[in-house]
Each structure stands twice: as structure tokens, then as C-alpha cells.
C-alpha positions as CSV (number, residue, x, y, z in Angstrom):
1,X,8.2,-37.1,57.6
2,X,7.4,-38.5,54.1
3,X,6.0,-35.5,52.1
4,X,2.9,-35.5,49.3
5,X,4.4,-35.7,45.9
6,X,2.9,-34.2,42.4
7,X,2.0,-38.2,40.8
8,X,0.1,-38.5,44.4
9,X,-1.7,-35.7,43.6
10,X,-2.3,-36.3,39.6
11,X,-3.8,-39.3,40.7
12,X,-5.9,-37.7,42.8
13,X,-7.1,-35.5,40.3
14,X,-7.6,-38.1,37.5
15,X,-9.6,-40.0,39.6
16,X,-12.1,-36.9,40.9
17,X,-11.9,-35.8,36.9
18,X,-12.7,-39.5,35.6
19,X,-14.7,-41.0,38.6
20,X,-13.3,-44.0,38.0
21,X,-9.6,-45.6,39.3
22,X,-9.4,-47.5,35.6
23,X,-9.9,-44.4,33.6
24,X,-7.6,-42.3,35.5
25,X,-4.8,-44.6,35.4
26,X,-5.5,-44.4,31.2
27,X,-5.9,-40.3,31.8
28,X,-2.5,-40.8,33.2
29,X,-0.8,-43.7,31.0
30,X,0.0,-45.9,33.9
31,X,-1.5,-49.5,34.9
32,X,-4.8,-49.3,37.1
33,X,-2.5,-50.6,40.7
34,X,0.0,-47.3,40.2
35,X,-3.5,-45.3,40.8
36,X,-5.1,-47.4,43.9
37,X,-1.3,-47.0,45.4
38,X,-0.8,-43.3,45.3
39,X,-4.1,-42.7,46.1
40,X,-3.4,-45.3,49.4
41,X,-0.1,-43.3,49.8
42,X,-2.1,-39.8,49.7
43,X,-4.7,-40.8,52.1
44,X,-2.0,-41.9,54.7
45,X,-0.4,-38.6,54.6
46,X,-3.1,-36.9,55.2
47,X,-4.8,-39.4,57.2
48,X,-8.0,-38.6,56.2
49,X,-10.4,-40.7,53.6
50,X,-10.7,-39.2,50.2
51,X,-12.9,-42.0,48.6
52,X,-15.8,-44.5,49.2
53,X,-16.4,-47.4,47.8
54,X,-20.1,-47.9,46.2
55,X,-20.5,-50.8,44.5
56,X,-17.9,-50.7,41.8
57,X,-17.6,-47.1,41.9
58,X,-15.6,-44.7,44.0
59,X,-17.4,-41.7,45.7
60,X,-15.5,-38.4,46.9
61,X,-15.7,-37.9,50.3
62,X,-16.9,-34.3,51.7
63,X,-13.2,-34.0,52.5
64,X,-12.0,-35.2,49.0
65,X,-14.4,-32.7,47.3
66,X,-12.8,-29.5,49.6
67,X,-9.5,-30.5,48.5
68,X,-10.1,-31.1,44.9
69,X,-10.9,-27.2,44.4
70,X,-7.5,-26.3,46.0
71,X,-6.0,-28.9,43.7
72,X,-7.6,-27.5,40.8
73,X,-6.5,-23.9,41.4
74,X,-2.9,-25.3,41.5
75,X,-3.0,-27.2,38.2
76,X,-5.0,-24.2,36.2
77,X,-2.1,-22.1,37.4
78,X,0.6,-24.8,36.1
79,X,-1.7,-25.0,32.5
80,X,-1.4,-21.4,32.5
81,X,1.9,-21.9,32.7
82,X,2.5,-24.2,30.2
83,X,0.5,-22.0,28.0
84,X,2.2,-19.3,28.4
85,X,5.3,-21.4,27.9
86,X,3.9,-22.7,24.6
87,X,3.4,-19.1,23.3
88,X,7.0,-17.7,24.0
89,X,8.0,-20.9,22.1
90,X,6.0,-20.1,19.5
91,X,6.8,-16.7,19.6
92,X,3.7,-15.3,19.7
93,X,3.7,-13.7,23.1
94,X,6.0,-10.7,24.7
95,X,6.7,-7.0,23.7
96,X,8.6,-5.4,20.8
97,X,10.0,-2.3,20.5
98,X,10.7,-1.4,16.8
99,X,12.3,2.0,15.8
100,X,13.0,2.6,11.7
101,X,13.6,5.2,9.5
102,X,10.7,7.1,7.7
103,X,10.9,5.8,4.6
104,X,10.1,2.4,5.9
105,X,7.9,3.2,8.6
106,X,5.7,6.3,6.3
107,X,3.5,3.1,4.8
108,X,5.8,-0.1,3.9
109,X,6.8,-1.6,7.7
110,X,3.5,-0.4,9.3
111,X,1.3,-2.9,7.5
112,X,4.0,-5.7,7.2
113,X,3.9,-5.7,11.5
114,X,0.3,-5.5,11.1
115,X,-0.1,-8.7,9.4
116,X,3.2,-9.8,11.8
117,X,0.9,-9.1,14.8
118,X,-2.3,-10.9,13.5
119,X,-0.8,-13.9,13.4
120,X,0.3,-13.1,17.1
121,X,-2.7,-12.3,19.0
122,X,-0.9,-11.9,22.7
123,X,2.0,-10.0,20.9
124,X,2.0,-6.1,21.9
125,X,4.1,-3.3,19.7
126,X,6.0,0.1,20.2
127,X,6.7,1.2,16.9
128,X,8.6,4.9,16.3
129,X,9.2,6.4,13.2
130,X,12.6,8.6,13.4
131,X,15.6,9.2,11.1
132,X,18.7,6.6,11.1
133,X,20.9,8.6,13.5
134,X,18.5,8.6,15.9
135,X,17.3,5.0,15.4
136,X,20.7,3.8,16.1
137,X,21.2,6.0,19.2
138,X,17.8,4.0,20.7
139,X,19.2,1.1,19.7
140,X,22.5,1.6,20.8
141,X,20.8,2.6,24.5
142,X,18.5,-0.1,24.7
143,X,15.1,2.1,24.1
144,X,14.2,-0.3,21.2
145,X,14.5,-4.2,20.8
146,X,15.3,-3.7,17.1
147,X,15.6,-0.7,14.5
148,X,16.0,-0.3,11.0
149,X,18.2,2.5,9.8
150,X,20.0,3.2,6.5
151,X,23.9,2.2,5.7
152,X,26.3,2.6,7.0
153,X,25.5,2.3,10.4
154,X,27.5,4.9,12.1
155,X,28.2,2.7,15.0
156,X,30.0,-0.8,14.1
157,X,29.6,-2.3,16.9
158,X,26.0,-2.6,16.8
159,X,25.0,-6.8,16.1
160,X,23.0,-6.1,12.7
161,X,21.8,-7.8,9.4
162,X,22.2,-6.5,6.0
163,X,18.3,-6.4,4.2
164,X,18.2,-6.8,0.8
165,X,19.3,-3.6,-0.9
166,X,16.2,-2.1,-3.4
167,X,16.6,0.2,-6.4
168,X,15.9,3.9,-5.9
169,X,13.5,5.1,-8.6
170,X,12.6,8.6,-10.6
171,X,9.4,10.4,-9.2
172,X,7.7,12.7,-11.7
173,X,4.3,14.6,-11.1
174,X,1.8,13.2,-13.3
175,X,1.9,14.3,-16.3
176,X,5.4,15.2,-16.6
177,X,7.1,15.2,-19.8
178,X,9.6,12.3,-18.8
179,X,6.3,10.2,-17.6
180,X,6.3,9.1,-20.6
181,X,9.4,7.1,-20.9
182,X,10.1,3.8,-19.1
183,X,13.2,4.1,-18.0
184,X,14.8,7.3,-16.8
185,X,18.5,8.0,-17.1
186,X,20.6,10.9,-15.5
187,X,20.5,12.9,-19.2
188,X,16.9,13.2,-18.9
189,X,17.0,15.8,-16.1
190,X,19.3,18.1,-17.7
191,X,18.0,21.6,-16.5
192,X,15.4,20.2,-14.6
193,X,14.0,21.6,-11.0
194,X,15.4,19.4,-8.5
195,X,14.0,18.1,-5.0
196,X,16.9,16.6,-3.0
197,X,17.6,15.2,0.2
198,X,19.4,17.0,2.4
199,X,23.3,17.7,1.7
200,X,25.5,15.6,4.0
201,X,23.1,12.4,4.1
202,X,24.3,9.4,2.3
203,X,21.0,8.8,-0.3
204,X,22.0,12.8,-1.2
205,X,26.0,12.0,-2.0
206,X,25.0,8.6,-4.0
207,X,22.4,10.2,-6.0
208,X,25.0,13.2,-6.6
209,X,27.7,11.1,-7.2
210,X,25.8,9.8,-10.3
211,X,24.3,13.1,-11.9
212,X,27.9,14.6,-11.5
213,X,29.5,11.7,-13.3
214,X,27.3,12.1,-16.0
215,X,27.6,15.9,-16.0
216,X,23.9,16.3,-16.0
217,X,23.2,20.0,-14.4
218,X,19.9,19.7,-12.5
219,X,17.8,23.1,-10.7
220,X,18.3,22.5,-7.1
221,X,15.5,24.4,-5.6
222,X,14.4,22.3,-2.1
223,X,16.4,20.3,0.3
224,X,14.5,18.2,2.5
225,X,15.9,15.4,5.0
226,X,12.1,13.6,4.5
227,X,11.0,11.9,1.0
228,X,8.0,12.1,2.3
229,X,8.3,15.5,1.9
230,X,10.7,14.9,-1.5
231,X,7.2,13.6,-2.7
232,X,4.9,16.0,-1.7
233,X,7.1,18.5,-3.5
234,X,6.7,16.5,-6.5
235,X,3.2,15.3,-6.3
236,X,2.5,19.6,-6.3
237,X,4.4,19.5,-9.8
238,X,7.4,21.7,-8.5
239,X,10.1,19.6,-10.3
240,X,11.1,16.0,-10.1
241,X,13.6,13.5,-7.8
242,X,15.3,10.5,-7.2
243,X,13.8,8.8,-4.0
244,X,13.2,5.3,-2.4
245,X,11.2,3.0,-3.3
246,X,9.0,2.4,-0.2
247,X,7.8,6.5,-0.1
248,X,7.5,6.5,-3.8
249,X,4.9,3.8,-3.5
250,X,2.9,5.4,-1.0
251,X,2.6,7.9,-3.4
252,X,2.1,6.4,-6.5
253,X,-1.9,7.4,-6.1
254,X,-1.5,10.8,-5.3
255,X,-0.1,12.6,-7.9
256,X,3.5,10.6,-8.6
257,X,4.1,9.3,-11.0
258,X,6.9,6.5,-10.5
259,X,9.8,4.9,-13.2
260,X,13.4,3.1,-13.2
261,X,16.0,4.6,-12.9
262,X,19.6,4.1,-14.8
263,X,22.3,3.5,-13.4
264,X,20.9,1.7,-10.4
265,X,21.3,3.6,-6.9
266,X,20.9,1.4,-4.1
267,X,18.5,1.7,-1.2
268,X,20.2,-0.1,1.4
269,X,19.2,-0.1,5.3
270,X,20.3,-3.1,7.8
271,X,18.1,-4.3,10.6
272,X,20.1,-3.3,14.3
273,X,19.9,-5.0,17.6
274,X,21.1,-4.2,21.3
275,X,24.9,-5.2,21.7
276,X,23.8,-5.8,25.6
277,X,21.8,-8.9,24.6
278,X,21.1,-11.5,22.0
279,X,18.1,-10.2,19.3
280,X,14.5,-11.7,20.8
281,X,13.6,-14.6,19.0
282,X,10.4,-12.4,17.7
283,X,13.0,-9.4,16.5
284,X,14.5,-11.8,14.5
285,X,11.4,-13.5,13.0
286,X,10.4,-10.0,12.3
287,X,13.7,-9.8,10.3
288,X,13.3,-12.9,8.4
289,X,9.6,-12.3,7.5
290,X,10.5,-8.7,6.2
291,X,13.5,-10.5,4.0
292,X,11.0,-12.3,2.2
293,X,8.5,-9.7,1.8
294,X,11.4,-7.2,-0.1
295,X,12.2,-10.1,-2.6
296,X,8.6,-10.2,-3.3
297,X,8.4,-6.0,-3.3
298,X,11.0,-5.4,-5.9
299,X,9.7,-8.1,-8.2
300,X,6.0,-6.5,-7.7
301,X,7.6,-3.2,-8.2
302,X,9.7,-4.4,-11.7
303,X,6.6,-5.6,-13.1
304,X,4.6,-2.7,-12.7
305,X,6.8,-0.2,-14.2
């Protein structure tokens, strides 16, 4: 037995949309015949009369009308289909699960996935704030779709992509004597009090690595594994540090006091996916949108000092 087929029932639609056999065959790009067949072809499968002819008009039948809202539930779920199709193209639609460390996610990352998300109205996030170790370990067990944790990444087998690395910068408590130079080099902290990151983490052996090459003796008094912290310490006027750029922004306004440093020391972090699957289409536009924002930070952040 010959079954109804989806042109049969597009034609049937365009004409109940249109009223009219001429203007559905242009609703549906065909010629005017194609119509008047499959809507012959329909009426003989389901051998009931869908249309009258009234003049030069057609008129639904009672029978047409009943079936017209089951058609119409079909297609609006088929539309909502397509639209949902058209959003996960245009990546705009879904979940993602973002983990990074704190100095990205104390201020910096929050408000760049805020603007992310406006232009993504059906786009929900999870966003953690945790220390690189621990960013990697989500990662690494599929608790997050992407994370952003500081080099190197302890485990290597983790897909990931380099960001662009940003210059670590002196942070002073206003007022400070060294506030009013421009550029800060490792002699200019000779004897002074000290805020460091905790020994064993990576930012504490670079920035070590250069006051010891110099043989500058600094007053180690706190260890912290926060700059958020570093920069509290510092914004209270307890003594002065070398810290990231993102947490040294946020507290530009409250009592820091921010300026270059010499030699450069790095700030590099990578962006980390799942190894189980490929990166989301969104994780990665996330990624590229964020590459493009750092270019633009660091020049903002040059010019202002």
C-alpha cells in the first residue's frame, strides 16, 4: 500500500497556508500542476476530500481543516528543529563548563564570558575558579569542557593551546617610594618587604630565579598561593611584589599601585580540553575570542604605564 509522503503533505499545507493552488506551488518553488497532483495523490490515500471548489477558489473541507492542525504541530516541531539546528551551527546554543585559575577568573575571564554569553542568548555557563592543579585534574576527568591553568601543564597528554604569554608587573602600595619610577628593575627592591607566592609553584621559582641572578636580597615576610591575596597584602602597604597582570588590574583602584617590570617574567597559562573528546566548537570560540582580547590587554596595559 502506497504510503503519504512529506511533498504530499507540504502541498497540503501551502495550499491551507496560501488558499490558493497558484500561490502554494510559488510558496513551494514548483509549477502550479506538481500542486493539483499531490494534492489528488493525498486525497486518494486518504480517501477523503480535502478541498472544494468555489468559483476559482479552493475551500477546506471540515475534514481538511481537522487535519491541517495535526499537520501544523508536525512542521512547528520540524521548525523547532531546524532552529535549534541553526543555533548549534552558530554556536550559540548548549552548555559550557569552564574551570581556570584565580588569577584569570578573580576579574579578567568573568566579564570576557559575559560579553561571550550576550552574544549567545540560549548559551548557559558553569564557571569555577580553582588553582591550576586542580583545574587540570577536572579537566583531565571530564568535570569541565575546557580550563585554563598556568604552564606547564603537569599532564602532557591533555589536547591544549598555548595563550599568549603577558608580562608580570611590580605592585607597590600607593605611595610607595618606587611609585614613582616607570620602570622597575630587580635592584630596586634591595632590602625591601616581600610578598611571594608560595615556594614550590612555578610564578615563585621564575620570579626567584631573577632576584637571585641579580643578587638583589628582598624581606620575605608572607607566602601566599593567591595574588589576590599578594595584593591585598600590598594594597595594606606591608611591602611590595611581583604578580600577574590580570590581579594586578583588579587592583589598580584599590590601593596598588602597578609598573613594568625588568627583565620581563612571563605569565603564561594554555587553554586545556578533555583528551576523551574533540574541544566543543563553543570551547574553542571561547579560546579564539580570549586570544584576541590578550593582544588588545597587553597593549592597553603598555600604554597606561
Amino acid at each position: 500500500m502506497a504510503r503519504i509522503n512529506s511533498r504530499q503533505v507540504e502541498a497540503f499545507r501551502a495550499t491551507m497556508l496560501t488558499g490558493s493552488v497558484t500561490e502554494a506551488a510559488a510558496l513551494m518553488t514548483v509549477t502550479q500542476p506538481a500542486v493539483s497532483r499531490l494534492l489528488r495523490d493525498l486525497q486518494a490515500l486518504l480517501k477523503m476530500e480535502l478541498f472544494e471548489r468555489r468559483g476559482t477558489g479552493l475551500v477546506p473541507t471540515a475534514a481538511a481543516m481537522a487535519l491541517y492542525t495535526e499537520v501544523e504541530r508536525s512542521f512547528v516541531g520540524l521548525e523547532r528543529i531546524t532552529a535549534a539546528a541553526e543555533e548549534i551551527r552558530g554556536r550559540r546554543t548548549g552548555s559550557l563548563r569552564i574551570a581556570a585559575l584565580p588569577a584569570l577568573s578573580n576579574g579578567y575571564l568573568p566579564r570576557l564570558a559575559g560579553h561571550f554569553l550576550k552574544e549567545r542568548p540560549n548559551l548557559n555557563l558553569a564557571f569555577f575558579g580553582v588553582i591550576s592543579p586542580i583545574v587540570v585534574d577536572w579537566v583531565l576527568n571530564n568535570q569541565c569542557d575546557i580550563g585554563f591553568a598556568e604552564v606547564p601543564i603537569a599532564h602532557s597528554g591533555l589536547p591544549s593551546q598555548r595563550l599568549p604569554a603577558l608580562a608580570r608587573v611590580a605592585v607597590l602600595p600607593t605611595g610607595h617610594r618606587l611609585a614613582k619610577k616607570a620602570v622597575l628593575e630587580p635592584r630596586d627592591f634591595e632590602g625591601e618587604t616581600f610578598i611571594s607566592l608560595s615556594a614550590g609553584s612555578s610564578s615563585r621559582h621564575l620570579v626567584d630565579q631573577v632576584f637571585h641572578r641579580h643578587d638583589v636580597r628582598r624581606v620575605l615576610r608572607v607566602e601566599t598561593t593567591l595574588s589576590e591575596i599578594m595584593c591585598g597584602m600590598v594594597s595594606s602597604g606591608l611591602g611590595v611584589a611581583i604578580c600577574d597582570p590580570f590581579t594586578a588590574q583588579e587592583f589598580s583602584t584599590r590601593g596598588v599601585v602597578v609598573r613594568r617590570f625588568l627583565p620581563r617574567i612571563d605569565f603564561e597559562f594554555s587553554a586545556v580540553f578533555p583528551a576523551q573528546r574533540s574541544p566543543s566548537p563553543v570551547a574553542l570560540d571561547l579560546v579564539e575570542t580570549m586570544r584576541k582580547a590578550l593582544v588588545e590587554f597587553e597593549d592597553d596595559a603598555t600604554l597606561s604605564r
